[in-house]
PyMOL Python script that loads the backbone (N, CA, C, O; Angstrom):
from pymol import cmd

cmd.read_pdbstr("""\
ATOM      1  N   UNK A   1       0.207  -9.301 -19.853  1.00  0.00           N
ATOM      2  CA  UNK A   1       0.778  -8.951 -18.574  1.00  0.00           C
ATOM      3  C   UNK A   1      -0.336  -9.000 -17.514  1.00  0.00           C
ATOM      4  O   UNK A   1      -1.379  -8.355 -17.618  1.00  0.00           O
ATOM      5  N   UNK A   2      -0.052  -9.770 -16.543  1.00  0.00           N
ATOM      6  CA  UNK A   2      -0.959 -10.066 -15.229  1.00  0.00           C
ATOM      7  C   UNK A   2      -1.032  -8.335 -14.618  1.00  0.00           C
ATOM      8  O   UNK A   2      -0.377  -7.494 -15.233  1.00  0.00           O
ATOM      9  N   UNK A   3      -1.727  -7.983 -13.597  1.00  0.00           N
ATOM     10  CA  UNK A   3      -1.936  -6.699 -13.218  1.00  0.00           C
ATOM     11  C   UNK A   3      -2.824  -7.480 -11.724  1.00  0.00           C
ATOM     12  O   UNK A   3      -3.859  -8.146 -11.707  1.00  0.00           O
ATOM     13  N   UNK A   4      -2.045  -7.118 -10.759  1.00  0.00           N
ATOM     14  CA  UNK A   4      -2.804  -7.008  -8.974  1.00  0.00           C
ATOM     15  C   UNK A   4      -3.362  -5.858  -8.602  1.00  0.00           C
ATOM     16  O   UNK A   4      -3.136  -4.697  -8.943  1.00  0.00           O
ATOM     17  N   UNK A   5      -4.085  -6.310  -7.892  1.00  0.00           N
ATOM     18  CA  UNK A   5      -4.854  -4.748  -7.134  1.00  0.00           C
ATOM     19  C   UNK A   5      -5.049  -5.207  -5.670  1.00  0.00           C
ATOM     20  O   UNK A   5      -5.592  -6.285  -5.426  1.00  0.00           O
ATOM     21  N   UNK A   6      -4.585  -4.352  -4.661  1.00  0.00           N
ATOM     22  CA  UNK A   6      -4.959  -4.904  -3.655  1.00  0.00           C
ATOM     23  C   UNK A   6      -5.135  -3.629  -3.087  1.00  0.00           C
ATOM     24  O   UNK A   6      -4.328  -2.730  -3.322  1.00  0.00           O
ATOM     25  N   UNK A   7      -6.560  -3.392  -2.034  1.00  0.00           N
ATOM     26  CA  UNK A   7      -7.534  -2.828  -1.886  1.00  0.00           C
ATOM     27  C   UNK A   7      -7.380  -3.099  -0.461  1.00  0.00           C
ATOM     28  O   UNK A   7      -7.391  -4.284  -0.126  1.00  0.00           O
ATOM     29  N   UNK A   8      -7.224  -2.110   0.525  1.00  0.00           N
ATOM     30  CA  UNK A   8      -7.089  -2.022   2.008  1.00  0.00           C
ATOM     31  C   UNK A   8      -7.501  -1.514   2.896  1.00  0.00           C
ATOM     32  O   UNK A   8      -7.206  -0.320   2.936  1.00  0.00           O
ATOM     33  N   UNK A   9      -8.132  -1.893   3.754  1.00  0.00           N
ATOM     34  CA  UNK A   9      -9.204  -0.760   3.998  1.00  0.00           C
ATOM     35  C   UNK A   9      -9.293  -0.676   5.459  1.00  0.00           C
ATOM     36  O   UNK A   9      -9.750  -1.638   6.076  1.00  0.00           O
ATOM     37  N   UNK A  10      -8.884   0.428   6.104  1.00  0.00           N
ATOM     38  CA  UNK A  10      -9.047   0.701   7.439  1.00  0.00           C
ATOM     39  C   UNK A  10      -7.556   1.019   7.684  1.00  0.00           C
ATOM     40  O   UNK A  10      -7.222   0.959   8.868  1.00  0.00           O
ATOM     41  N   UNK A  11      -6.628   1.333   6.826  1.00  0.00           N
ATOM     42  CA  UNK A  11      -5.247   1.266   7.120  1.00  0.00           C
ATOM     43  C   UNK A  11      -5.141   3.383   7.280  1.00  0.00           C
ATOM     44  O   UNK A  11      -5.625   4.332   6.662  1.00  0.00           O
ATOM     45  N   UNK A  12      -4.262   3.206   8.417  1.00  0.00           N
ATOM     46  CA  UNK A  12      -3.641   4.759   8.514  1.00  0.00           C
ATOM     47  C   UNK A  12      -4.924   5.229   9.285  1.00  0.00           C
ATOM     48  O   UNK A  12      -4.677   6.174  10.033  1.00  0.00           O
ATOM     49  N   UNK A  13      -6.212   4.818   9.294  1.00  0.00           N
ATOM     50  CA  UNK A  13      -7.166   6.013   9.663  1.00  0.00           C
ATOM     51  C   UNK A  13      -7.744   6.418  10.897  1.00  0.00           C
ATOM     52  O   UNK A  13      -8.535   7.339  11.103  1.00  0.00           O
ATOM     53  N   UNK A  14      -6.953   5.142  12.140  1.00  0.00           N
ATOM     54  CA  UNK A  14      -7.316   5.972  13.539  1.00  0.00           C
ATOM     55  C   UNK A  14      -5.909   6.691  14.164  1.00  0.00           C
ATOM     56  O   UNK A  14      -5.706   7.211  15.261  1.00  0.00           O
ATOM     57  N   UNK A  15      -5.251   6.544  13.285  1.00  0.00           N
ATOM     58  CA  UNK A  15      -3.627   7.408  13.769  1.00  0.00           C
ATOM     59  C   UNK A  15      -2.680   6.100  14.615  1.00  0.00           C
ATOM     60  O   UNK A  15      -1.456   6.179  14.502  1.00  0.00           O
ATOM     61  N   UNK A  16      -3.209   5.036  15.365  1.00  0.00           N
ATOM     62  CA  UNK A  16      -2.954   4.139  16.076  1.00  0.00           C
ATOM     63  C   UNK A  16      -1.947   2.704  14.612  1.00  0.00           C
ATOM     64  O   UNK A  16      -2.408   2.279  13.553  1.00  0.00           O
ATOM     65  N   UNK A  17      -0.786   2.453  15.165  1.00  0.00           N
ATOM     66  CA  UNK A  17      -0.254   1.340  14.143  1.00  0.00           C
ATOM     67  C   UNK A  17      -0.263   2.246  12.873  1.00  0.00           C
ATOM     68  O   UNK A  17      -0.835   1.722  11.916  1.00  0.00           O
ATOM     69  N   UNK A  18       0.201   3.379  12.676  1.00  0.00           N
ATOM     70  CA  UNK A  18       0.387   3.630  11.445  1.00  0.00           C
ATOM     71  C   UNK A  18       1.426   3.062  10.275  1.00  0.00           C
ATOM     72  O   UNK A  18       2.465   2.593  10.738  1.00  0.00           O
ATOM     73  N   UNK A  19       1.322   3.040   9.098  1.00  0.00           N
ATOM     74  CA  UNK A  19       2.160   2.688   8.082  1.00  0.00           C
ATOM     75  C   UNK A  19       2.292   3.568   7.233  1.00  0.00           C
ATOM     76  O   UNK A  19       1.414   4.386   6.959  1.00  0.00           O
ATOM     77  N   UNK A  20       3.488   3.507   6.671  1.00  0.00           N
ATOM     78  CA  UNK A  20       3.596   5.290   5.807  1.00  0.00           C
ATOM     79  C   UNK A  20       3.801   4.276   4.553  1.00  0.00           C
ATOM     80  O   UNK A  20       4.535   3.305   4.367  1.00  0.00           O
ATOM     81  N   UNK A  21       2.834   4.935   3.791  1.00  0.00           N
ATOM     82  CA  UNK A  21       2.859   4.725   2.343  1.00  0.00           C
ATOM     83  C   UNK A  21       4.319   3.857   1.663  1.00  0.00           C
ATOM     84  O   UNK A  21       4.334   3.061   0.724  1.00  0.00           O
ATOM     85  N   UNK A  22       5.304   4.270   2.387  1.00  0.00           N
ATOM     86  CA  UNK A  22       6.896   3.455   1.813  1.00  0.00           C
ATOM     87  C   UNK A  22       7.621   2.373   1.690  1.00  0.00           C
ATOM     88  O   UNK A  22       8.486   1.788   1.038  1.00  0.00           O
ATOM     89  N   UNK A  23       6.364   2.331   3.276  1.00  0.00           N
ATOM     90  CA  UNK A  23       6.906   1.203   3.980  1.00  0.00           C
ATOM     91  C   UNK A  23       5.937  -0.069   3.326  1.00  0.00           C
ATOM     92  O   UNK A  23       6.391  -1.182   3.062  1.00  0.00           O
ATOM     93  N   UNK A  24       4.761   0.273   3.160  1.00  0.00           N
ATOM     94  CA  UNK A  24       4.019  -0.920   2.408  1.00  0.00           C
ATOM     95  C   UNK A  24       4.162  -0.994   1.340  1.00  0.00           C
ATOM     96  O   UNK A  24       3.707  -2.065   0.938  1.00  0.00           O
ATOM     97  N   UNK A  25       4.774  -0.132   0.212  1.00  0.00           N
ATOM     98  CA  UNK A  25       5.023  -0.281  -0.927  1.00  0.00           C
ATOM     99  C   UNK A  25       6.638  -1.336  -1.195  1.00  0.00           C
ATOM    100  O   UNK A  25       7.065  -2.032  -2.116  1.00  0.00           O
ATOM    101  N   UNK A  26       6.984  -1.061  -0.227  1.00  0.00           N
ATOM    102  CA  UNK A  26       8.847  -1.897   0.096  1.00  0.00           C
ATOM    103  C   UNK A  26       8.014  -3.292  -0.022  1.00  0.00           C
ATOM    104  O   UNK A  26       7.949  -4.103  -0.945  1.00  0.00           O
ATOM    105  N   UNK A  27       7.499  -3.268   1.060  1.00  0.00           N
ATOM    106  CA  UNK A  27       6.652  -4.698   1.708  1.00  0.00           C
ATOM    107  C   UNK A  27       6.679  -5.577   0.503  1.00  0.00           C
ATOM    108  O   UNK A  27       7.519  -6.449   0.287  1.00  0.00           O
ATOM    109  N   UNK A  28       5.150  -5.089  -0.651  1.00  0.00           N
ATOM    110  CA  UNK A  28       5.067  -4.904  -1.974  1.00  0.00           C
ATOM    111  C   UNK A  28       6.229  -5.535  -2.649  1.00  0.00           C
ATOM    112  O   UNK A  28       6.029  -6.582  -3.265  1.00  0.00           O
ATOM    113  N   UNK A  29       7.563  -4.960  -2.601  1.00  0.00           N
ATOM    114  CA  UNK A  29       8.288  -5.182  -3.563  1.00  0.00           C
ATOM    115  C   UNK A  29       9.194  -6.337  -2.926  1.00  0.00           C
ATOM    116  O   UNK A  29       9.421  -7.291  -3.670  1.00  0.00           O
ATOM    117  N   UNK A  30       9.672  -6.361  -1.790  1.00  0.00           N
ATOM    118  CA  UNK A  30       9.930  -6.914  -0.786  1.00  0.00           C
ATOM    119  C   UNK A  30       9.650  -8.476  -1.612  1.00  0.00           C
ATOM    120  O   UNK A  30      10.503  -9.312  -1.909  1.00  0.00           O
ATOM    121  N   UNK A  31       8.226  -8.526  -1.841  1.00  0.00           N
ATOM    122  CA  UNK A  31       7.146  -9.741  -2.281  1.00  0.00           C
ATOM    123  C   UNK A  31       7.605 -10.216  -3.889  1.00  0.00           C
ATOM    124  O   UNK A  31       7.372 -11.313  -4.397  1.00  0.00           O
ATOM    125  N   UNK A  32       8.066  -9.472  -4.296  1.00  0.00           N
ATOM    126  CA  UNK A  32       8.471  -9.827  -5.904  1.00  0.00           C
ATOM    127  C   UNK A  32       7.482  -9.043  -6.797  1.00  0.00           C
ATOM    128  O   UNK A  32       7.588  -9.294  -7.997  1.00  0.00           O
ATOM    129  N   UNK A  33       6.510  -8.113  -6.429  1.00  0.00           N
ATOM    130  CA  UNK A  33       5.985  -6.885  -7.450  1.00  0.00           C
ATOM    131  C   UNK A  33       7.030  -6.084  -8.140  1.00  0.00           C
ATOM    132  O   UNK A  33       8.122  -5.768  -7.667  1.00  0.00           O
ATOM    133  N   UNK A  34       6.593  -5.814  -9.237  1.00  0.00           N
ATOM    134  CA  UNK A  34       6.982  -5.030  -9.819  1.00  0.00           C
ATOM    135  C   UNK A  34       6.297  -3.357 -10.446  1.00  0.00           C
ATOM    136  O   UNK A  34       5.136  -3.334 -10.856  1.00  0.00           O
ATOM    137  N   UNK A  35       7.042  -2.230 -10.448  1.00  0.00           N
ATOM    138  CA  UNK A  35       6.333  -1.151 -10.606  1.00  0.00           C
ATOM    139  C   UNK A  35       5.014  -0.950  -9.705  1.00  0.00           C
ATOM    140  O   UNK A  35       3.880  -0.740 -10.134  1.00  0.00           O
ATOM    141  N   UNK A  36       5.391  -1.054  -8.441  1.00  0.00           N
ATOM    142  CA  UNK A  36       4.248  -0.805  -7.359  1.00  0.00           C
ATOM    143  C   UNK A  36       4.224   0.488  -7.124  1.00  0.00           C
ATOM    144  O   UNK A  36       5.213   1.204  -6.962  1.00  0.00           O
ATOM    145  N   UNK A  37       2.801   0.895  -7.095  1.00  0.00           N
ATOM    146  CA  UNK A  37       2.867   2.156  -6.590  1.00  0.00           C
ATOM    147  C   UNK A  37       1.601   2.354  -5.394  1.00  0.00           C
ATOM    148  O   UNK A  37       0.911   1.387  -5.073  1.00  0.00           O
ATOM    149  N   UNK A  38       1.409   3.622  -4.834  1.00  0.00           N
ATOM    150  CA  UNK A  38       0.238   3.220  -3.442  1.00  0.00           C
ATOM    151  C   UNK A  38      -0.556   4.487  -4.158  1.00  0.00           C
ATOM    152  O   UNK A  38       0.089   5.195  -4.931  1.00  0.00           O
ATOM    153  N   UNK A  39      -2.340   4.855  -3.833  1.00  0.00           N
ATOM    154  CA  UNK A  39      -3.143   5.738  -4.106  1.00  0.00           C
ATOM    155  C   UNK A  39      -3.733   5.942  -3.137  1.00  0.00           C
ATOM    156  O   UNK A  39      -4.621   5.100  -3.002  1.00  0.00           O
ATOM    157  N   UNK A  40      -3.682   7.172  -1.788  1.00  0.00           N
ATOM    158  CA  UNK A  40      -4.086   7.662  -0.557  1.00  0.00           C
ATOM    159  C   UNK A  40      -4.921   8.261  -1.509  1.00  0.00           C
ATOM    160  O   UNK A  40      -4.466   8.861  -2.482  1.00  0.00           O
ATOM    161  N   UNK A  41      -6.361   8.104  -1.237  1.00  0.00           N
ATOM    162  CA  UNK A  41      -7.760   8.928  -1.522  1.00  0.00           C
ATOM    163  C   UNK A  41      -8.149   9.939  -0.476  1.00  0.00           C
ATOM    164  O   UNK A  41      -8.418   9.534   0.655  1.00  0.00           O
ATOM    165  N   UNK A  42      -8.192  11.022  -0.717  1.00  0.00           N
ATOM    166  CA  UNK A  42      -8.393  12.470  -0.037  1.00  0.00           C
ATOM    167  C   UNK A  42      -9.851  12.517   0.304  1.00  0.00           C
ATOM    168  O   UNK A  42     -10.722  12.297  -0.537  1.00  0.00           O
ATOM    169  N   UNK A  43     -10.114  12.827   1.641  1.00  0.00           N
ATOM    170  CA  UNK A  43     -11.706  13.458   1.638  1.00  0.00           C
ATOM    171  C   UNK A  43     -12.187  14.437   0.538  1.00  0.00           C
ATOM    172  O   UNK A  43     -13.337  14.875   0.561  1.00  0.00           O
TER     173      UNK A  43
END
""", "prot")
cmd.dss("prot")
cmd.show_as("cartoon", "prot")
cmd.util.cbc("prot")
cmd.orient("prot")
């Protein structure tokens, strides 16, 4: 089984153009992924 990772960086963090976690995971599936899930890293 193939496995993606996609790694994003600068997203959500000046408050400006935000995306809520749901909406890029739809996107994601939207695309033909399967079992997508998103990981917000906490200070």
């Amino acid at each position: 089984m193939k496995r993606h990772i996609a790694l994003l960086r600068g997203i959500n963090i000046s408050g400006k153009n935000k995306i809520p976690m749901v909406e890029l995971k739809s996107c994601f599936i939207e695309l033909g992924y399967i079992d997508v899930f998103t990981y917000l890293k906490g200070k």
